[in-house]
N, C-alpha and C positions, 0 to 999 in steps of 0.2 A: 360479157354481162351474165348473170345469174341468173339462172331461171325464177322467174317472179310466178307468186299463188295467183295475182291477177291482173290483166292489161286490162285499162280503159284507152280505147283510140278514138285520137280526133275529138273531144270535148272539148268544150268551151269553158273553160274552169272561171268560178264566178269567186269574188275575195271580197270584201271592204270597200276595195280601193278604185273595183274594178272587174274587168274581164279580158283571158284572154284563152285560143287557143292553145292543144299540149295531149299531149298522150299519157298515162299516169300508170307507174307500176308499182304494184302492192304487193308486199312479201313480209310474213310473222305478226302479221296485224298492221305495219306501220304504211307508211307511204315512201315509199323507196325511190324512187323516180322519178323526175318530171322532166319530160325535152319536149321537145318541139314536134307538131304532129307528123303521124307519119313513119317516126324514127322507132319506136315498137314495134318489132314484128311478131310473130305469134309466139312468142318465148315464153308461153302459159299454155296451160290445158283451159284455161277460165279466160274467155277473151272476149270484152264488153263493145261494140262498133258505138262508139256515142257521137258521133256526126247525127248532128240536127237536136242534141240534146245537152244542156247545159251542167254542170256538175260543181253541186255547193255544197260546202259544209256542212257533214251531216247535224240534221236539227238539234237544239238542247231544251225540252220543256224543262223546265226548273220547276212548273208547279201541276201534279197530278192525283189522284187518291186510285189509289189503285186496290186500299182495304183488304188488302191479304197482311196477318193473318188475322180469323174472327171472323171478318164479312165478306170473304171470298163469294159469296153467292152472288154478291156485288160486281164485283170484277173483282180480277185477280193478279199474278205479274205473267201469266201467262196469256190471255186473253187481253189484257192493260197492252201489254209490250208489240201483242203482232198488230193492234190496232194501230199506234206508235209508229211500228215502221212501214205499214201499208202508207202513214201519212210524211213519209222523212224523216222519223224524227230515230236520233239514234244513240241519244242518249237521254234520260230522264231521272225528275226527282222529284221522288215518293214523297209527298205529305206523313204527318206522326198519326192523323185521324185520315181515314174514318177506321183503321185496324183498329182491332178488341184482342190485344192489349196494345192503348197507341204507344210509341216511338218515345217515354217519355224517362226511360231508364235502361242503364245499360244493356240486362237481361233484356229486353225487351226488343231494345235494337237488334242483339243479336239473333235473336229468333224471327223478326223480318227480315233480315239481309240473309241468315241460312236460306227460308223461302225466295225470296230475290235472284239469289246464287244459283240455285237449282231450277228458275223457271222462267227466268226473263231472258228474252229472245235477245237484248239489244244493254247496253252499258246502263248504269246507274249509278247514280248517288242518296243515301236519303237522309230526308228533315228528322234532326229531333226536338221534341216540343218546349213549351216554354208553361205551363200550366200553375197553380197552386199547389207547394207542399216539394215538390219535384229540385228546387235548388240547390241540394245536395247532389243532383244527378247528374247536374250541366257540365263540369270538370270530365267526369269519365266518360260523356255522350259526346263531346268532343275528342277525348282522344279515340275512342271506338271508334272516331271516322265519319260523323255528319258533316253534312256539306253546312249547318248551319243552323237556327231552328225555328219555332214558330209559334206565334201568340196570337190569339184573338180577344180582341177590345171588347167583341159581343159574343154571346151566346153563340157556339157551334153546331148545336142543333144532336152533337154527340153529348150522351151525356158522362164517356168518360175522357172525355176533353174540355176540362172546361176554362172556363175563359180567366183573364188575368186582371186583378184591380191594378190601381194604381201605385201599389206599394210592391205588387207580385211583380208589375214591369219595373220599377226604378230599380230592383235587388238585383232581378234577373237582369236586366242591360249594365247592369252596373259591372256583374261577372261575365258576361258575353265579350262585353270590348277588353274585360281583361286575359277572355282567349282569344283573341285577336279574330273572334267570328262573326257574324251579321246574324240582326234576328229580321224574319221576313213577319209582317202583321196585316190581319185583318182587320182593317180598320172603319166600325163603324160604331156610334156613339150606342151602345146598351140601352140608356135611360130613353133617350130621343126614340128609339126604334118601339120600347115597351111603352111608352107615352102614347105613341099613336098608333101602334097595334089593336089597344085594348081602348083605345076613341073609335077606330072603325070598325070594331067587331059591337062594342056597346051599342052604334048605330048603324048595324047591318051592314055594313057599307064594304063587300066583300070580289068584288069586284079583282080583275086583273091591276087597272088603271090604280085602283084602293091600296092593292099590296105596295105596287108603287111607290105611291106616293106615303106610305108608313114606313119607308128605309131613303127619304129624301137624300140628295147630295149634300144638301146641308147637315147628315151625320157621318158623313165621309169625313164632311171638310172638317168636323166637329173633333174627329179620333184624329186624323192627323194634325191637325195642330197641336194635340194633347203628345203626340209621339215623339213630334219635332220637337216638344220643349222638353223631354226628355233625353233623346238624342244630342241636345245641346249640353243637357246639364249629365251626364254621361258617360260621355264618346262612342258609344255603340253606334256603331256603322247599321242601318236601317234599311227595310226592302219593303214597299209598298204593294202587297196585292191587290190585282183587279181591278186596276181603277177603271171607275165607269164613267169620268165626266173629264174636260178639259180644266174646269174649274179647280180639281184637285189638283191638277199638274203642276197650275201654275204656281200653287201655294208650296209644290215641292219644292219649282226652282226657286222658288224665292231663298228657301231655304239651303239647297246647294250653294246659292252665290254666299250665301251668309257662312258658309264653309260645314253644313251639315253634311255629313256619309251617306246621300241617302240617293235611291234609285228606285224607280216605279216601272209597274208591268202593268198594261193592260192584257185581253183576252179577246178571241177571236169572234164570240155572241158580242161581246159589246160594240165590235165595227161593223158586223154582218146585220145583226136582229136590232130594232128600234122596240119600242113598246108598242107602236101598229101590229108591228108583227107578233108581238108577247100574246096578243090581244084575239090573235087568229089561230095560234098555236096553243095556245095553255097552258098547262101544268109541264110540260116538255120542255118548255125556254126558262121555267122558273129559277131562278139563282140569286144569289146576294153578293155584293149587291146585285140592285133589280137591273133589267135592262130600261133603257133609256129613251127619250123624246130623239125624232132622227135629229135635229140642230145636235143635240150631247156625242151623234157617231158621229156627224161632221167635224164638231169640234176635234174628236180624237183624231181622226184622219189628217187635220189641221197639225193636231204635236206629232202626229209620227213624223209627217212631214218634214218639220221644223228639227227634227232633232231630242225633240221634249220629254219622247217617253221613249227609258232604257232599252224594255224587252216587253216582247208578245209570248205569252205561253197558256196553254189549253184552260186548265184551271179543272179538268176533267174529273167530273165529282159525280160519279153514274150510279143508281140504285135499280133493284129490282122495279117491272112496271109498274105496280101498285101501290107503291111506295111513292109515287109521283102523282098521285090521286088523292081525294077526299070532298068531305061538304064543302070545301070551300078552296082557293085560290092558298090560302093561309097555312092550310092542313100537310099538303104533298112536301116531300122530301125537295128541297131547296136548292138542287146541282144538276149543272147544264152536264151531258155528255157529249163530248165535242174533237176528242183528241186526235183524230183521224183528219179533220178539217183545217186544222190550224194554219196549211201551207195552202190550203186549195183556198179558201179564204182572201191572203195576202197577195196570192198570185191573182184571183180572180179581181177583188178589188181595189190593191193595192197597185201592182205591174197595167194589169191590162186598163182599166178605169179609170185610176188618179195619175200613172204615170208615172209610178218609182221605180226606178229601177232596179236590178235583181241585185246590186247591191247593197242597195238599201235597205231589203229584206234581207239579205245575209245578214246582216249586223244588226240586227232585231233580236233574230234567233237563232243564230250562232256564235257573232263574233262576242257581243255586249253579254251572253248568259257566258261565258267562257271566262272573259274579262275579269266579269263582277266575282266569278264563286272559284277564281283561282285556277282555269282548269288550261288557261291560255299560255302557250302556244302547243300546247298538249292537245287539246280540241278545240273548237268557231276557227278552223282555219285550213286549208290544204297545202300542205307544203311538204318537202321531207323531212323525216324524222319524227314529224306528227303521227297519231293516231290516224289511222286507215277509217274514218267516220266520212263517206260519201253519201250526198244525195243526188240522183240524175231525174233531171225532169224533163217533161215536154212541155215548152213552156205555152204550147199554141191549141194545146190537144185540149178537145172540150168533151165534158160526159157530166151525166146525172148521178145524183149519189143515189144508189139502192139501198137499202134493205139489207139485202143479200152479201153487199158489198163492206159491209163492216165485220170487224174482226170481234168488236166488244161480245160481252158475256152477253149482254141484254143488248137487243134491237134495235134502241130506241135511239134517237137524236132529232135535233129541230132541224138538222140538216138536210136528213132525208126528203128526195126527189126537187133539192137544189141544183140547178147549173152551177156547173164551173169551168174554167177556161185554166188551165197547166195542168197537168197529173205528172205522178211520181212516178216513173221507173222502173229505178232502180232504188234501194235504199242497203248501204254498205257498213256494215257497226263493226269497227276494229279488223277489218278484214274478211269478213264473213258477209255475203251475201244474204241477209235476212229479209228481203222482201223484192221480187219482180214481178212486174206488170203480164211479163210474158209467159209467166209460169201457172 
């Protein structure tokens, strides 16, 4: 046997399908090895003991902002990435906004993936955008290498992102499925949102519960149905971010059975925070959409359950502190920072509370982001000849999130001085050690 860069012994390797014990050896990035435990012996100078620790797939967020380049003061891909793999996750995909210049032409990609290249601790892919004026770009932002790209129904709240009418998405999906790629959308009704925006500011009415209830489920359910009949009329394979209600789900599947391309994410603030908690926290939990009445987490935790929704990923959209302030509830920058949490979350509420198994969370956010954006049996899976992408957890181990404990540029998160019940490890991106517990 060859000397391997690194043994893992005695782990519990967790799949899809299932779990079983196995000793794993990792050499040139890949996964080299799998036998039965025990049968590794110290044939590394790097030798992992994971007896009492499970080892899944390293994580895939498909949806982050990490704002390099331009708003690095924001976060960055360095700061972005170690937070990342503090929390599992070991490979990610950069949003086109919040950078200044976004992801929306070829120069443009290039010049965030040079930064990417040079600073991100852990693998990547990234979105290129779907905007007005930009559909001459789509052809070459594809072949440069996005994983796919990204439209918003409403206002971004950037203003050199801006959002796509109805004719910008029929053109743009029209040419997307004839490069055989997916557009991921933010889907909430524009008109509905500025309708009751400027009703609850005309009557003061400015409240947590106020912002609320001015981005209703009913302009969710509004933009996707608008998306679905264009996905129909089409073929563009469609990716729904964020959903925050059961309600929306269902109207996906409806649409899947009806033979639409289409797959939905939720986010870890939408199963964790209710709008009680929006309500106790403030301007820190703020995001769009808004968080929800706790029946709307139940309900989600219901579709994870069931099978309903694809994939879980961060949605990690972090700004400077002050930027999440103002007169009003209205005012503060609109994105949860959260990307650190994602697994402590699903273990905590997910494994230990509802009873999923750590299967079942493997195939959230590994197997199904892998699947969907082509990256399978290359990554969401441990086996040989795969990418060397390891996550080790304890899946029993409980701790507080500090402060101190996050990697992000800025502090801040609604997670902060949460319990949680599993922590990470180890976290392993193509072979490389990028994050332990013990170091």
């Amino acid at each position: 046997m060859s000397q391997m860069d690194t043994i893992i012994q005695e782990v519990t390797v967790v799949s899809g399908d299932g779990e079983y014990k196995a000793d794993i050896g990792i050499k040139d990035g890949k996964i080299k090895l799998i036998t039965l435990p025990g049968q590794l012996g110290a044939a590394s100078k790097n030798v992992i003991k994971g007896k009492d620790l499970y080892a899944l797939p390293g994580l895939i967020d498909v949806h982050v902002h990490f704002n390099e380049p331009g708003r690095t003061d924001w976060e960055g891909f360095e700061t972005g990435s170690k937070s990342l793999a503090a929390g599992g996750v070991t490979t990610f995909f950069d949003m086109p906004l919040n950078s200044n210049p976004p992801t929306t032409t070829t120069e443009n990609f290039q010049l965030k993936n040079s930064r990417a290249r040079h600073r991100s601790l852990i693998d990547y892919r990234l979105w290129g955008g779907l905007v007005p004026e930009n559909g001459h770009h789509l052809d070459s932002l594809k072949s440069a290498g996005v994983i796919g790209f990204k439209a918003f129904m409403s206002e971004s709240g950037i203003d050199e992102f801006q959002s796509s009418n109805d004719e910008i998405l029929l053109q743009g999906m029209k040419k997307i499925a004839q490069l055989s790629s997916i557009l991921a959308v933010h889907a909430e009704s524009n008109a509905m949102i500025h309708f009751l925006e400027k009703e609850k500011k005309t009557e003061n009415k400015c409240t947590v519960r106020d912002y609320s209830e001015s981005r209703p489920i009913a302009s969710e359910l509004l933009a996707v149905e608008r998306i679905i009949q264009y996905a129909e009329l089409t073929k563009c394979p469609i990716h729904i971010c964020h959903v925050s209600s059961r309600k929306v789900i269902q109207r996906i599947l409806e649409a899947r059975s009806a033979g639409t391309n289409i797959t939905a994410e939720t986010c870890p603030h939408y199963l964790f925070l209710s709008l009680d908690e929006f309500e106790d926290i403030g301007s820190l939990a703020k995001c769009a959409p808004p968080l929800r009445e706790r029946e709307e987490v139940e309900g989600l935790w219901l579709a994870l359950k069931n099978g309903e929704i694809d994939i879980v990923s961060s949605d990690h959209s972090p700004s400077p502190p002050d930027l999440k302030e103002g007169e009003t509830i209205f005012d503060g920058w609109g994105g949860i920072a959260g990307c650190q949490s994602t697994l402590s979350v699903l273990l905590t509420e997910g494994y230990h509370k509802r009873g999923f198994t750590l299967s079942e969370i493997v195939t959230l956010v590994a197997v199904n982001p892998a699947k969907r954006f082509d990256l399978y049996p290359q990554k969401g899976v441990i086996q040989v000849g795969a990418d060397a992408d390891l996550t080790l957890i304890d899946a029993h181990e409980e701790f507080t999130l500090k402060k101190e404990d996050l990697y992000y540029r800025h502090k801040i998160s609604p997670y902060i001085n949460q319990t949680f019940k599993g922590k990470v490890k180890w976290t392993i991106s193509k072979g490389r050690v990028v994050f332990s517990d013990d170091l």
